[in-house]
C-alpha positions as CSV (number, residue, x, y, z in Angstrom):
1,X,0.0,0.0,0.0
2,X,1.1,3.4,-1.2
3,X,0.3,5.9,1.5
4,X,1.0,10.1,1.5
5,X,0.7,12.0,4.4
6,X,-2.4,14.3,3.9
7,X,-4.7,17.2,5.5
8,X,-7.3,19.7,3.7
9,X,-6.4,23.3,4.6
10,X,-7.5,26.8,3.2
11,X,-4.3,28.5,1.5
12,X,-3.4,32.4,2.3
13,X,-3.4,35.4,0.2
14,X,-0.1,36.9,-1.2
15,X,-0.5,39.7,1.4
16,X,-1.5,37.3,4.4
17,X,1.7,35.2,3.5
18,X,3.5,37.8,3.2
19,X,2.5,39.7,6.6
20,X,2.8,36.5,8.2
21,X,6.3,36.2,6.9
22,X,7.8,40.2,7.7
23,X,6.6,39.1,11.2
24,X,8.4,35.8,11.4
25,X,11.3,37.6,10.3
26,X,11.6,40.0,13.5
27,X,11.4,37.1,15.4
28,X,14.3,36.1,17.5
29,X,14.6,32.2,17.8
30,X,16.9,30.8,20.2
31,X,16.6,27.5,18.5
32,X,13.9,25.9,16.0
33,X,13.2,26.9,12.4
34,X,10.9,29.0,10.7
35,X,8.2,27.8,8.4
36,X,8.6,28.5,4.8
37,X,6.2,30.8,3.6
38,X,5.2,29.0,0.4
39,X,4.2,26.4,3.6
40,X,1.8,29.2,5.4
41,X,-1.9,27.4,5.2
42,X,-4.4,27.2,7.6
43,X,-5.3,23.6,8.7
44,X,-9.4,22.3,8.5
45,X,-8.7,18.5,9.0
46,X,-5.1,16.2,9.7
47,X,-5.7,12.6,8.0
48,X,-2.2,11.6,8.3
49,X,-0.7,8.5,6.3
50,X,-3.6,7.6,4.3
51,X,-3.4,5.1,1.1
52,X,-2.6,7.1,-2.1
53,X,-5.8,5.4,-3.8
54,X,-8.3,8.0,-1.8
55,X,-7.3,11.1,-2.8
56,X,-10.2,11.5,-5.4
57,X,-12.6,10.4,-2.8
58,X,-11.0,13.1,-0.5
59,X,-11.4,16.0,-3.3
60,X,-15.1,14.5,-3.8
61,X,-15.7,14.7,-0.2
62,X,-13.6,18.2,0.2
63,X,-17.0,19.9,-2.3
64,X,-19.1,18.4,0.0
65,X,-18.6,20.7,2.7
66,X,-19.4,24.0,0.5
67,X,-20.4,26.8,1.8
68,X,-20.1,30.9,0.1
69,X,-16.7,32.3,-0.2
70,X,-16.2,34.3,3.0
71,X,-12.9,36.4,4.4
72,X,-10.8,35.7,7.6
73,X,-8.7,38.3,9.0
74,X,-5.7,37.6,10.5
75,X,-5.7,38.9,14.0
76,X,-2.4,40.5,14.3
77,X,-1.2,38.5,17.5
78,X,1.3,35.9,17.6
79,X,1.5,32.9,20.1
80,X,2.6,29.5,21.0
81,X,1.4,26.1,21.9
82,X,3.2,23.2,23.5
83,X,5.2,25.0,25.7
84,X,6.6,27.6,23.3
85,X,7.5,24.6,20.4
86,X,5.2,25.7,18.4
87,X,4.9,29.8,17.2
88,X,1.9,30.7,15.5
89,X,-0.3,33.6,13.7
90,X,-3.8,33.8,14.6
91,X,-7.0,35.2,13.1
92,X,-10.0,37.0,13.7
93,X,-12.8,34.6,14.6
94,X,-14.5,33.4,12.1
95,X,-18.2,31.4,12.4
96,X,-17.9,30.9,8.9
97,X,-14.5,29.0,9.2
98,X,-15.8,27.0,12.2
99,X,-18.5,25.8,10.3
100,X,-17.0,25.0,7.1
101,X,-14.0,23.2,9.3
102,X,-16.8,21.3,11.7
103,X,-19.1,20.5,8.3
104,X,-15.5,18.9,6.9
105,X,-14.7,16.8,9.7
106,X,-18.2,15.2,9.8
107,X,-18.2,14.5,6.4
108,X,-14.7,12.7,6.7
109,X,-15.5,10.3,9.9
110,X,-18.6,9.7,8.0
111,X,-17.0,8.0,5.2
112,X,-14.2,6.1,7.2
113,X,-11.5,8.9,7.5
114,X,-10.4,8.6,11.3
115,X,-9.2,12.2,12.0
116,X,-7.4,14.0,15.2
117,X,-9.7,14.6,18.3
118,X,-10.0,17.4,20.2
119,X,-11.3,21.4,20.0
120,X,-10.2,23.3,16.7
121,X,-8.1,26.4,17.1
122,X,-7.3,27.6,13.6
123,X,-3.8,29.4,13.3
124,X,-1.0,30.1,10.9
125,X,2.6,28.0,12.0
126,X,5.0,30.3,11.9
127,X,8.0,28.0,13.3
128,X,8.7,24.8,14.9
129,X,10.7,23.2,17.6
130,X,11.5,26.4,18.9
131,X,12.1,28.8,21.7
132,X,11.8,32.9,20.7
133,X,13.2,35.6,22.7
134,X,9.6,37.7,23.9
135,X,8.4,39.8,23.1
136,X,6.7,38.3,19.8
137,X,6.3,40.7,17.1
138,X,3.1,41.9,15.9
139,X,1.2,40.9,12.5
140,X,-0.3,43.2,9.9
141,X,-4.1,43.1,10.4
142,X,-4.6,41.6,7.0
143,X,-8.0,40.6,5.2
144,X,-8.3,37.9,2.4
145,X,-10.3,35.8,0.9
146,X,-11.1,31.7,1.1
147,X,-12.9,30.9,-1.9
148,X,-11.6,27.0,-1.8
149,X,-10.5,24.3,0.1
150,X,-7.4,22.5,-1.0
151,X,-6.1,18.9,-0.5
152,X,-2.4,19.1,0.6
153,X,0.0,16.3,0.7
154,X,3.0,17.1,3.4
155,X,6.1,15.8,1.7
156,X,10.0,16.6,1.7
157,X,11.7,17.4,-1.6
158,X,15.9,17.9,-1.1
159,X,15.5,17.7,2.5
160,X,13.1,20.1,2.7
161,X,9.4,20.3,3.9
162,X,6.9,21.2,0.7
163,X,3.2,21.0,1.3
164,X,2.1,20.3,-2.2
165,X,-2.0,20.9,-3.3
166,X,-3.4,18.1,-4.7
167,X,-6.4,19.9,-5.7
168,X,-8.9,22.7,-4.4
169,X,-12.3,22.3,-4.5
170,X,-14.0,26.1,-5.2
171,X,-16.9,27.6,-2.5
């Protein structure tokens, strides 16, 4: 069995990614690396190793949770989860990302795709394994638009992390 490690996520504007990424910059890491920009995403559902032959069944099931286009915002604040390992952008909340993420993930355990447990907490990564001098610095408040959701496989190419879309499935 062929497997590839996949998740769906929503993909960032050019000026998200790039606000995301002048931020990241300022940062001072003591250790850990930053996440490539081409890499910025915003997560809706982790499958993991899953067998190569359901990827069209994931981009079938990916329409499924349609909704209208809608903007996030990204919030401007920047903060960290398990124990400071993990540096992230947030957003504005969004009811319309909730539901489109919650509509996703029911969709997906009800066709057989066992996904992560636990409450959703949509973010940016901004860097990993790391520890940054405080205080963060701040994000540009930056609007954009999510018109699709996208089908990423998380793969390395010459050593180095690529998040490659398998296809995007329009709102």
């Amino acid at each position: 069995m062929n497997t590839k490690r996949l998740f769906f996520g929503v993909e960032l504007s050019g000026e998200a990614r790039a606000a995301v990424r002048a931020a990241a910059e300022k940062m001072r890491l003591e250790k850990g690396k930053l996440t490539d920009a081409d890499n910025y995403h915003i997560t809706l559902a982790f499958l993991g190793q899953t067998d190569e032959s359901a990827v069209f069944e994931l981009l079938r099931l990916g329409a499924l949770c349609w909704r209208a286009p809608f903007t996030l915002a990204l919030s401007g604040g920047i903060g960290a989860f398990k124990g400071g390992s993990v540096i992230w952008a947030g957003l504005d909340k969004s009811d319309a990302l909730f539901d489109m993420q919650a509509r996703l993930q029911a969709i997906l355990r009800e066709n057989g795709f066992p996904l992560e447990e636990g409450a959703y907490t949509p973010h940016i990564t901004v860097a990993r394994s790391a520890r940054a001098v405080l205080p963060y610095p701040s994000v540009e408040r930056v609007s954009f638009g999510v018109r699709a959701v996208t089908l990423f496989e998380s793969t390395r190419e010459g050593g180095r992390l690529v998040y490659k879309p398998l296809g995007r499935r329009p709102l």
